[in-house]
Structure formats: structure tokens, C-alpha cells
C-alpha positions as CSV (number, residue, x, y, z in Angstrom):
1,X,0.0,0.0,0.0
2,X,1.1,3.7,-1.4
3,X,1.1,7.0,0.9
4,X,0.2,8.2,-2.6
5,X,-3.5,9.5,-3.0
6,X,-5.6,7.6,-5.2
7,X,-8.4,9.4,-4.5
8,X,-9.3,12.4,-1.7
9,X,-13.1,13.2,-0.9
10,X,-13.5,16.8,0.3
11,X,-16.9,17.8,2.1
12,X,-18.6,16.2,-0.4
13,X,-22.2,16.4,-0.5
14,X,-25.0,15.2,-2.6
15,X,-28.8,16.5,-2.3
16,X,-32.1,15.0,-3.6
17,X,-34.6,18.0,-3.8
18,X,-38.1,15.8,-3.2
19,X,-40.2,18.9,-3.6
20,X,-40.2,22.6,-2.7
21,X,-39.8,22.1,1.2
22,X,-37.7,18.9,1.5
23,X,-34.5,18.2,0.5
24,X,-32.5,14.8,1.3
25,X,-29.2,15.1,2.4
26,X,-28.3,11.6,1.7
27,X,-24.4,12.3,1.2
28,X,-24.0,15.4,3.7
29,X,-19.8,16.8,4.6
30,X,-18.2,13.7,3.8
31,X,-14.7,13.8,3.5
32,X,-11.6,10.6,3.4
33,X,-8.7,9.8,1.5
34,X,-7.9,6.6,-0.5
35,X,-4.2,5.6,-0.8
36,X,-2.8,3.9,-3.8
37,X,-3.2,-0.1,-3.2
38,X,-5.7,0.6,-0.6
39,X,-8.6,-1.1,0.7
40,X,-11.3,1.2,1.9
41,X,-14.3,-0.1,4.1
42,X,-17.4,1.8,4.3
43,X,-20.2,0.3,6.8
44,X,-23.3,1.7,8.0
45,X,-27.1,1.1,8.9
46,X,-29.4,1.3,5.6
47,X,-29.5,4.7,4.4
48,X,-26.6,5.9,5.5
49,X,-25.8,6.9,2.5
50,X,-23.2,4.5,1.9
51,X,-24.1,4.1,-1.6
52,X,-24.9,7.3,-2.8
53,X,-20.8,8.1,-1.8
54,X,-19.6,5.3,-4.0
55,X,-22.0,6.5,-6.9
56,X,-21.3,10.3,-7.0
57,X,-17.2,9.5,-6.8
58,X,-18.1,7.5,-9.9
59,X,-20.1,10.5,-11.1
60,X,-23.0,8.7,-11.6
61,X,-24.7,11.0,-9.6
62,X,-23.3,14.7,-10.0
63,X,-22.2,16.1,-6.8
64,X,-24.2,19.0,-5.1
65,X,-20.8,20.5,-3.4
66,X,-18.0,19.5,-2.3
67,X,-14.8,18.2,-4.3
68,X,-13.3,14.9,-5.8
69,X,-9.5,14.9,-7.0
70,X,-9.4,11.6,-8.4
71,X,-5.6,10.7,-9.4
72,X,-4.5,14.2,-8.7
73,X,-7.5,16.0,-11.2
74,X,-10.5,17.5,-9.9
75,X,-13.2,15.5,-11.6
76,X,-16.2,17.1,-9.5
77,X,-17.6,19.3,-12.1
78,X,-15.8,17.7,-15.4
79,X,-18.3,16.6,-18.2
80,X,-19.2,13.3,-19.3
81,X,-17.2,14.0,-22.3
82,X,-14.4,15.0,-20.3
83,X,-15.0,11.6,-18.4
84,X,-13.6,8.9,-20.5
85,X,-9.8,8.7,-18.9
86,X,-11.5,8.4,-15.3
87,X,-14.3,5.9,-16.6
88,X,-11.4,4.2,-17.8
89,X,-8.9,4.0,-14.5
90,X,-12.3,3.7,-11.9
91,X,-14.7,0.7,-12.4
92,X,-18.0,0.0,-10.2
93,X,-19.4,-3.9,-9.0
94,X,-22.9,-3.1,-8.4
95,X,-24.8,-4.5,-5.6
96,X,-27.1,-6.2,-7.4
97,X,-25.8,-9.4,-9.9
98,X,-29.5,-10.0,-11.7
99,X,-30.3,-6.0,-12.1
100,X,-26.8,-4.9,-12.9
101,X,-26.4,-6.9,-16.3
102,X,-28.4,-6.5,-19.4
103,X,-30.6,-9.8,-19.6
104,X,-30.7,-9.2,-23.8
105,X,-26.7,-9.4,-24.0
106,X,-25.0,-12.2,-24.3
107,X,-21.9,-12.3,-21.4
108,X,-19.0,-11.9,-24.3
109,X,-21.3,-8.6,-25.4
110,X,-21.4,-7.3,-21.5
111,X,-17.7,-8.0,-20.9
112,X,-16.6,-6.7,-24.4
113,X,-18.9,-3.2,-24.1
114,X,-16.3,-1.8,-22.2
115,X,-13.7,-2.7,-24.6
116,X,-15.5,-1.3,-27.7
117,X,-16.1,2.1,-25.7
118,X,-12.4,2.5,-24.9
119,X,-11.1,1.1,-28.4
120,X,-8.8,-1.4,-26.1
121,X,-9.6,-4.3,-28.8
122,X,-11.1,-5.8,-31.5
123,X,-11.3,-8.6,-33.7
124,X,-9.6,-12.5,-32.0
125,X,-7.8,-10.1,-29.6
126,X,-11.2,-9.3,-28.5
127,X,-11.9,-12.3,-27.8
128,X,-9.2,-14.0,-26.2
129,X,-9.4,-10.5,-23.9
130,X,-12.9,-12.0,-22.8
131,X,-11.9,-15.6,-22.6
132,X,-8.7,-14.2,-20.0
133,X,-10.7,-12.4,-18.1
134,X,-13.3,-15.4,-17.8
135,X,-10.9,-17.2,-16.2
136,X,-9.2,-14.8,-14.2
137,X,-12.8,-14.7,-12.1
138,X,-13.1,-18.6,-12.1
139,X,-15.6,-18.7,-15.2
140,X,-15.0,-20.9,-18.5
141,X,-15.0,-19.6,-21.8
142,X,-18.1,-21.6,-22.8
143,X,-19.9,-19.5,-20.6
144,X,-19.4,-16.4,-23.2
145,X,-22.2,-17.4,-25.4
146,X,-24.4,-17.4,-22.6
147,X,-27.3,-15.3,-21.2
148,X,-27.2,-13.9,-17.9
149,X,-30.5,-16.1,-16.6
150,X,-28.8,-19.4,-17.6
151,X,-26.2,-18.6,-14.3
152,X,-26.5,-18.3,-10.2
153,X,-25.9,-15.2,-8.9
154,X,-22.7,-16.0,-7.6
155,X,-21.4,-16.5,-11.5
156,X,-23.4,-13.3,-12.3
157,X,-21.4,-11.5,-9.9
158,X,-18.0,-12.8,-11.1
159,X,-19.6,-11.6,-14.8
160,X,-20.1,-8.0,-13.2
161,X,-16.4,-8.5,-11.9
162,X,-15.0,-9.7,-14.9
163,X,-16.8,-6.3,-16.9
164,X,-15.0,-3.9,-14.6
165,X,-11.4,-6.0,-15.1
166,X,-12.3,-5.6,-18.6
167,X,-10.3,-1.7,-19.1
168,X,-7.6,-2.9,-16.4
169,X,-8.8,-0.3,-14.0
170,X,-6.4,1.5,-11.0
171,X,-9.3,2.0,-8.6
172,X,-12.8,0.1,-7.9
173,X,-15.9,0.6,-5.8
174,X,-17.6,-2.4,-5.2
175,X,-21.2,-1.5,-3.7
176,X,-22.5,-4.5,-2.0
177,X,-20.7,-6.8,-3.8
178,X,-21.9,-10.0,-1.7
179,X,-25.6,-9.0,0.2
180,X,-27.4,-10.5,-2.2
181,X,-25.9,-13.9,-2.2
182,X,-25.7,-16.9,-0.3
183,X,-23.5,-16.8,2.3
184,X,-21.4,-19.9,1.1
185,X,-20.8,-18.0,-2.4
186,X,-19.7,-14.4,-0.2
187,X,-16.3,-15.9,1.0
188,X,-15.7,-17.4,-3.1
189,X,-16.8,-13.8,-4.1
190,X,-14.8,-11.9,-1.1
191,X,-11.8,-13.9,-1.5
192,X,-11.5,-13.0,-5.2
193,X,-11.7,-9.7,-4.8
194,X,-8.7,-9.9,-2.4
195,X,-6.6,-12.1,-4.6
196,X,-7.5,-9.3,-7.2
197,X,-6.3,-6.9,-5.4
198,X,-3.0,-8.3,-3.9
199,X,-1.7,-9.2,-7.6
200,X,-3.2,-5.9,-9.5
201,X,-2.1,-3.4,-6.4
202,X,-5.6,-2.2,-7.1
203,X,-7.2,0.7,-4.9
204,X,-10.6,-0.6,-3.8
205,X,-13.6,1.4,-1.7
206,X,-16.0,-1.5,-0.6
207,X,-19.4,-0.9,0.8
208,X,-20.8,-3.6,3.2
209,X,-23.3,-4.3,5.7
210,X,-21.3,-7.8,6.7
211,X,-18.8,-6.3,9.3
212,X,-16.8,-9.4,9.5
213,X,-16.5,-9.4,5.8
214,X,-15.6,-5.8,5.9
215,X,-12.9,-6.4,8.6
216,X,-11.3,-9.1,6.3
217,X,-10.7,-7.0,3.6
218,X,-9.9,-3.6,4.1
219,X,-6.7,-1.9,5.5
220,X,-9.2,0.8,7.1
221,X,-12.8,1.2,8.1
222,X,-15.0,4.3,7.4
223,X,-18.1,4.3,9.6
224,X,-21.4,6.3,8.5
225,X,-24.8,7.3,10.2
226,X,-27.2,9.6,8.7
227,X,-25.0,10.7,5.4
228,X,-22.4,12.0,7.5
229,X,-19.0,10.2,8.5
230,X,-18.2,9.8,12.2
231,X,-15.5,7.7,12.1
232,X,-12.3,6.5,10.0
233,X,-9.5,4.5,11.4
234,X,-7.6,0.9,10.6
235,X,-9.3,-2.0,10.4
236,X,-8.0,-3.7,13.7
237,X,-8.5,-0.5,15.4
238,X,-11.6,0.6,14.5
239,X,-12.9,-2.5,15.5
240,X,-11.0,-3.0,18.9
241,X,-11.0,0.3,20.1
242,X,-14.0,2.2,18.5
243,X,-14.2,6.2,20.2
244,X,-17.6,7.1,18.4
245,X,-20.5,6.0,20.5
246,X,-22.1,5.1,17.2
247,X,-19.1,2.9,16.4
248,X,-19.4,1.1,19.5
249,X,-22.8,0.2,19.2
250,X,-22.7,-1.2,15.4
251,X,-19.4,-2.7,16.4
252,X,-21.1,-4.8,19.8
253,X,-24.1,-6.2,17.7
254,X,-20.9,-7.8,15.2
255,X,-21.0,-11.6,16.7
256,X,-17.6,-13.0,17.6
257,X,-17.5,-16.8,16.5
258,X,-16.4,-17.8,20.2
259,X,-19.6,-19.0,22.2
260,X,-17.6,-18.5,25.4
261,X,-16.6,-14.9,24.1
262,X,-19.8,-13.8,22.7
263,X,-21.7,-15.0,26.3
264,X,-19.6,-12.9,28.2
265,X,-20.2,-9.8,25.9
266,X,-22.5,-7.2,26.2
267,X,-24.4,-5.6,23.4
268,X,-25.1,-2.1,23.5
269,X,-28.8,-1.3,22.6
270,X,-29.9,2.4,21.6
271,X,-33.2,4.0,22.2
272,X,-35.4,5.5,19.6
273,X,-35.0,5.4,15.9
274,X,-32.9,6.4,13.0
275,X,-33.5,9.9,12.2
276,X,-34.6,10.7,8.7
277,X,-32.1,12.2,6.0
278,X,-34.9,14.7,4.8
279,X,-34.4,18.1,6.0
280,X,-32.6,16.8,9.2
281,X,-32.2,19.0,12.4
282,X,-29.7,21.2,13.6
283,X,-27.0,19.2,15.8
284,X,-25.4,16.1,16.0
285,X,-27.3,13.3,13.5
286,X,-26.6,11.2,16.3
287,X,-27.5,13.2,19.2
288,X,-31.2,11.8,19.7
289,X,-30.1,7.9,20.6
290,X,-26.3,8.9,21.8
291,X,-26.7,8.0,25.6
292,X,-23.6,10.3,26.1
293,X,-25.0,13.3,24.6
294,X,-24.6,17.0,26.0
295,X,-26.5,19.9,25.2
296,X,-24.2,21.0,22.7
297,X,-24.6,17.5,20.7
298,X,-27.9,19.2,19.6
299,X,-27.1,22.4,18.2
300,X,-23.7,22.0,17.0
301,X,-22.2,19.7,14.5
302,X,-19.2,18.2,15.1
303,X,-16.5,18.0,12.8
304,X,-14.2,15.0,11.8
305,X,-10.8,15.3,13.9
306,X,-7.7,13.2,13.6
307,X,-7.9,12.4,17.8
308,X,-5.6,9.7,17.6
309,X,-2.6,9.0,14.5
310,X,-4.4,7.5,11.7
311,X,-7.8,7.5,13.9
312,X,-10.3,10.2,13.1
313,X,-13.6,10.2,14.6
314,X,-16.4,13.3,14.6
315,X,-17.6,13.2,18.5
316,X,-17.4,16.2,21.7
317,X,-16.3,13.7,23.8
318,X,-12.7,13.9,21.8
């Protein structure tokens, strides 16, 4: 893993006007960095807004402020025409293996698309590109004449894998990669993504509800409640020493596969329920459940601080 940026987030934020009066603020201050080689984890209840980062860094959604230097460039406001180098270097898995691939294609077509887009190849280099990257995700040639519906979702998913390999990307989110799958094809799926990214020294941001999984896979952990960020540290530490009261609540209700460790634990429970993203109130998002909160927790925000080396958490009580 670099000290070189791959990618650095700056209070980005990303709006959804409902109607006159509401707004959402799904993505709302976010900042983080992403070094070169890195592993990224991004957890958080549904709705955080978890996806809605990895989709506006990919500019599929158009940020509302904010800034994303992407490689060293400023790709926030660029065009889509302007877009073509970065759609090139950053790739996306999409949650979803049966929604994310276009049933009329034929797998060769999907994983070849991004090849004819980028002019990368043609003709038998074409398809011996496909056929490599087949087998790179554990997948046959035979299986390029094939329709989506004729696989599991488990092979769909290595076909959505296989499409983003396709342009030899430097950087890729992977939004969910495994929550729709059985839990015996999430390690096959999980595992190849690392492998991937040991021998490519790719920079990877993955989204996850599975904490384990999460833990397994990334060098650090971002943590995110109500669109906004509130904690970012490494892996082991953000799970053995969370400082956010937040983070010590998701990380309690993470089961430890030691019965005699997981009988002695105990699980934190909060009150009340997870406030809405529309027009949210003044304060910490977290202030209305935090059973440490002050006064001030709910009319000031507070901002993300480095309290520790490496450890950066957004609480008053640092």
C-alpha cells in the first residue's frame, strides 16, 4: 500500500430535492482519503448513504458541493465527455448481480462493451481479452455465449467483476458486492476480490453491511450514520477500540464466532429510531439515541478530527 492518494473526498455532499420544502441530504460533509493499493471499508445502517458516496465518486450521480481529486485531477464538475480517462482508470461492482447486467446481452457482449467504448480491442484479440478475463474470475470460456438467466448469482457476480477488469482499471468501488448472495458464495466472491487486489495493487472502496467481511478485507474502516462520516481508522483498530458511541454500538451487535466470548459480551442497545435524511435538524445526527450526549450535541455539529494517529472520529467527547 502507497502514501500516494488515489483518490481524496473533500466535504462532499450530494442533495435529492423531493419537492419545494424537502430536501434529502443523503451524502451530507463527507470527507476521506484513499491511498494507492488501498482497501477502503465503508459500513453503516441502511440509508446511511453508503451508496450514494460510492455513486457520486463514480459521477454517476453529480455532486451537489463538495470536491473529488481523483488521481491528482479535480473530476467534481468535469463533463461526461471530459470523463472517459476516469471511466477508464475507476470501475464500479454493483450490488445487485441480476439487475446490474443487461438480460438481452450475451456475457462476451457485457464483458466486451467496455472494450469497444475504450477502443482497447477488436477482432480475436477481443476475444481471447474476454476468454482471459473469464478465467481470471473462475468462469470458462463456454460460458461467453451465454445469457445472464442461464447462471447463479454467484457467476453473475463474477460476470459484473469480470466487466469492470475488462479496461484494467487502478481503482474500484464495489457497492455491496456479496448482500445478495448466499453466504457460502460471499467468501468465493470476497476472496476474489482480495486475490484481485493483492496481484493488480488495485485501490478498492467497498461498501458492506457484513462487518466481518468488511474487517477481512480492508486496510481501514470508514463508519457512516445519517449521510455523514463519524468515524475512519484501521481495520484492527476501529474494531478494537471504537471512540464514536455510534461505532461502539454497530461494532457490539458484530458476533464473535467464540460462544464462550460472545456470552460474556454485552451488546449495547440504543433507544429510539434512525432519524430521517430529509431536512434533518440542527446538531449532531446522532444526538437523539447517543446515551452520552450534552447539550451542545444538539445544536452543533461536530467536525471529523484526527484524535488519535491514523484515527479520526467526529464526537465532543474527543
Amino acid at each position: 500500500m502507497s502514501a500516494e492518494l488515489a483518490l481524496e473526498v473533500k466535504n462532499l455532499k450530494k442533495y435529492f430535492r423531493l419537492d419545494r420544502r424537502r430536501t434529502l441530504k443523503a451524502v451530507d460533509d463527507v470527507s476521506f482519503t484513499v491511498g494507492k493499493g488501498e482497501v477502503l471499508g465503508i459500513v453503516g445502517e441502511s440509508g446511511c448513504g453508503k451508496t450514494t458516496v460510492g455513486r457520486t465518486i463514480a459521477r454517476l450521480y453529480t455532486p451537489t458541493s463538495g470536491s473529488i481529486i481523483f488521481d491528482g485531477k479535480d473530476i467534481t464538475s468535469a463533463k461526461e465527455s471530459e470523463l472517459l480517462w476516469f471511466r477508464r482508470k475507476l470501475q464500479m461492482i454493483f450490488q445487485d448481480p441480476y439487475a446490474s447486467l443487461d438480460p438481452r446481452m450475451t456475457v462476451s457482449e457485457i464483458i466486451g462493451e467496455p472494450l469497444d467504448v475504450h477502443r482497447l480491442a477488436t477482432g480475436k484479440e477481443r476475444a481471447e481479452r474476454i476468454n482471459h478475463l473469464l478465467s481470471i474470475v473462475g468462469l470458462s470460456p463456454e460460458h461467453a455465449s451465454r445469457f445472464p438467466h442461464e447462471f447463479s448469482g454467484g457467476q453473475r457476480q463474477r460476470i459484473g467483476i469480470a466487466r469492470a477488469l475488462a479496461v484494467d482499471p487502478e481503482f474500484i468501488i464495489a457497492d455491496e458486492p456479496i448482500s445478495s448472495l448466499d453466504v457460502s458464495i460471499q467468501a468465493q466472491i470476497v476472496n476474489l476480490l482480495t486475490r484481485l487486489q493483492e496481484e493488480r495493487g488495485l485501490s478498492f472502496i467497498f461498501i458492506a453491511h457484513d462487518l466481518s467481511m468488511v474487517r477481512h478485507i480492508s486496510h481501514r474502516v470508514g463508519v457512516m450514520y445519517v449521510g455523514k462520516m463519524v468515524e475512519i481508522a484501521g481495520s484492527e483498530e476501529i474494531y478494537k477500540h471504537p471512540l464514536n458511541p455510534y461505532t461502539k454500538a454497530l461494532m457490539s451487535a458484530n458476533p464473535i464466532p467464540d460462544p464462550d466470548i460472545e456470552k460474556g459480551r454485552t451488546r449495547l442497545t440504543l433507544p429510539g429510531e434512525v432519524p430521517s435524511p430529509i431536512n434533518p435538524l440542527p446538531g449532531c445526527r446522532f444526538a437523539g439515541r447517543c446515551p452520552q450526549a450534552m447539550e451542545r450535541c444538539k445544536h452543533e455539529d461536530p467536525e471529523l478530527k484526527e484524535v488519535e494517529p491514523g484515527h479520526w472520529v467526529s464526537c465532543f467527547l474527543y
